[in-house]
C-alpha positions as CSV (number, residue, x, y, z in Angstrom):
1,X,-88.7,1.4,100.1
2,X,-91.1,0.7,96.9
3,X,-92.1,4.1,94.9
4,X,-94.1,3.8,91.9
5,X,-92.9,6.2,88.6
6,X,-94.8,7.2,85.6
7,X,-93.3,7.7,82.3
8,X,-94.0,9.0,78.7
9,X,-91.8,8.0,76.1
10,X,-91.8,9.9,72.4
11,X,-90.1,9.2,69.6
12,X,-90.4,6.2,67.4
13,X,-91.3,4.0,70.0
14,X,-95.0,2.4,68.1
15,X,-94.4,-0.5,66.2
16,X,-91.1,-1.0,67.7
17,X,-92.2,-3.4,69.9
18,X,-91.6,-1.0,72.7
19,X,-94.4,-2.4,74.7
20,X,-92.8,-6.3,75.0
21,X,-89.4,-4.9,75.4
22,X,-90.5,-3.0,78.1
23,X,-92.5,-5.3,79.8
24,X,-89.6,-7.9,79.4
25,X,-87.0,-5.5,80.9
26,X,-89.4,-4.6,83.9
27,X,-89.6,-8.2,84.6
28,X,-86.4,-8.7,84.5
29,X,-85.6,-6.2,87.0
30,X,-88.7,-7.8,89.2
31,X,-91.1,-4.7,89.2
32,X,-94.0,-4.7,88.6
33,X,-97.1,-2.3,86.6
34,X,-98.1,-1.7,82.9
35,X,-97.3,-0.1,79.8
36,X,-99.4,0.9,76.9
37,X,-99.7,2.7,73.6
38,X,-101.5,6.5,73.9
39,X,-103.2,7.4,70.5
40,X,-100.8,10.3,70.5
41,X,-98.2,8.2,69.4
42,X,-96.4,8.3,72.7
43,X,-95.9,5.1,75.2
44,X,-96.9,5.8,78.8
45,X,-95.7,3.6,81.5
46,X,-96.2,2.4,85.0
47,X,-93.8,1.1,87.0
48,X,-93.7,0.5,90.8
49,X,-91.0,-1.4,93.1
50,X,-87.2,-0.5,94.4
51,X,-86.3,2.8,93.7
52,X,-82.8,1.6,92.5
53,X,-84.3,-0.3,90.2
54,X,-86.9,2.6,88.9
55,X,-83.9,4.1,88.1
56,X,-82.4,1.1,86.2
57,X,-86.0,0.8,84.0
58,X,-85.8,4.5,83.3
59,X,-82.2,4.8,82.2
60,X,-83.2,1.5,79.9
61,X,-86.4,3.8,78.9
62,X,-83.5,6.7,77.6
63,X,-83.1,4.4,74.5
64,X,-85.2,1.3,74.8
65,X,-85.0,-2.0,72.3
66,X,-82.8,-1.5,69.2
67,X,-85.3,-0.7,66.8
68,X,-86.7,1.6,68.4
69,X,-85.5,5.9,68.7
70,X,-86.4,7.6,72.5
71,X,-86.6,11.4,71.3
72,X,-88.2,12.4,75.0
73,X,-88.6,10.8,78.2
74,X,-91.0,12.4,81.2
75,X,-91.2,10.7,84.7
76,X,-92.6,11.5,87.3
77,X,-92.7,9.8,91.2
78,X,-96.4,9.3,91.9
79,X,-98.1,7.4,94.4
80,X,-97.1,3.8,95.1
81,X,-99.2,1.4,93.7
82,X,-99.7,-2.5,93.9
83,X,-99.8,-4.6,90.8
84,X,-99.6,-8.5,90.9
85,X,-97.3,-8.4,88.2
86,X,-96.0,-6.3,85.1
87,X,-98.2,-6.2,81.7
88,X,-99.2,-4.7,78.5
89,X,-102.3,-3.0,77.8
């Protein structure tokens, strides 16, 4: 069953590129939605698909690419939504 989740990530995830690593990983896990930068320094995120694979892009979200350090993650189940693919914003 497809579920959607939405997710803020804080830390130093700007400049990181958080966004493209994100992106990349959603892909690679076939889901699809967006992910953008919020002038509060946080990234906010969008994902819909499996929920087994939800869970696999938010455990990836715990830490995300190397450069990067997750000091909070917030996700929540909203309601499902249809994207053609996954994107940056």
């Amino acid at each position: 069953m497809n579920k959607s989740i939405n997710c803020f990530v804080s830390g130093r995830v700007q400049g990181v590129c958080f966004r493209m690593a994100t992106c990349q990983q959603a892909k690679l896990l076939g889901l699809s939605g967006w992910v953008r930068n919020l002038d509060d320094g946080r990234v906010e995120v969008l994902a819909c698909g499996e929920a087994p694979l939800l869970d696999e892009l938010r455990k990836w979200l715990t830490h995300g690419p190397s450069m990067a350090k997750v000091l909070n993650l917030e996700c929540a189940t909203v309601e499902y939504q249809e994207y053609p693919d996954f994107s940056i914003r």
